[in-house]
C-alpha positions as CSV (number, residue, x, y, z in Angstrom):
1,X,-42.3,-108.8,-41.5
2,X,-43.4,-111.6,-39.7
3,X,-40.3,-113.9,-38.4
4,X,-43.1,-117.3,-38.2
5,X,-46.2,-118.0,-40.0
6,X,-48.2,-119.9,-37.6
7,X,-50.8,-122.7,-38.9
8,X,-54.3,-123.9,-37.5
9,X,-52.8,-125.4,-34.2
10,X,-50.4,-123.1,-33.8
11,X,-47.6,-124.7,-35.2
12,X,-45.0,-122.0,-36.1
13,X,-43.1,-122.2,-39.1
14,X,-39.9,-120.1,-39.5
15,X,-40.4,-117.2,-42.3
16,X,-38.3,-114.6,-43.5
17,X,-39.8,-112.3,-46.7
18,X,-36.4,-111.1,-47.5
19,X,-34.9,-114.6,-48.4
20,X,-38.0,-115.9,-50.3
21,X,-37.8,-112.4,-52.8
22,X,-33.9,-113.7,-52.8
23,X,-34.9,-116.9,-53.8
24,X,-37.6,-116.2,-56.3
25,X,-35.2,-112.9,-58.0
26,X,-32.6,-115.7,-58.5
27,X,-35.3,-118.3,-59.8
28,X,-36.1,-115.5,-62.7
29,X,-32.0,-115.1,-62.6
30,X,-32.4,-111.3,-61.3
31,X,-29.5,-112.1,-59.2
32,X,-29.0,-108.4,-58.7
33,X,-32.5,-106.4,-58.6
């Protein structure tokens, strides 16, 4: 897991896979997969 994703330019933008699952399980409300 990549802790940026990085843009044409180089601009880095802060990413982290584990909290946008989190998000997204409790946007389906799968608050506990």
């Amino acid at each position: 897991c990549e802790p940026w994703i990085v843009e044409r330019g180089g601009k880095k933008i802060p990413w982290d896979d584990r909290q946008v699952v989190k998000e997204e399980y409790e946007k389906l409300h799968l608050d506990n997969p």
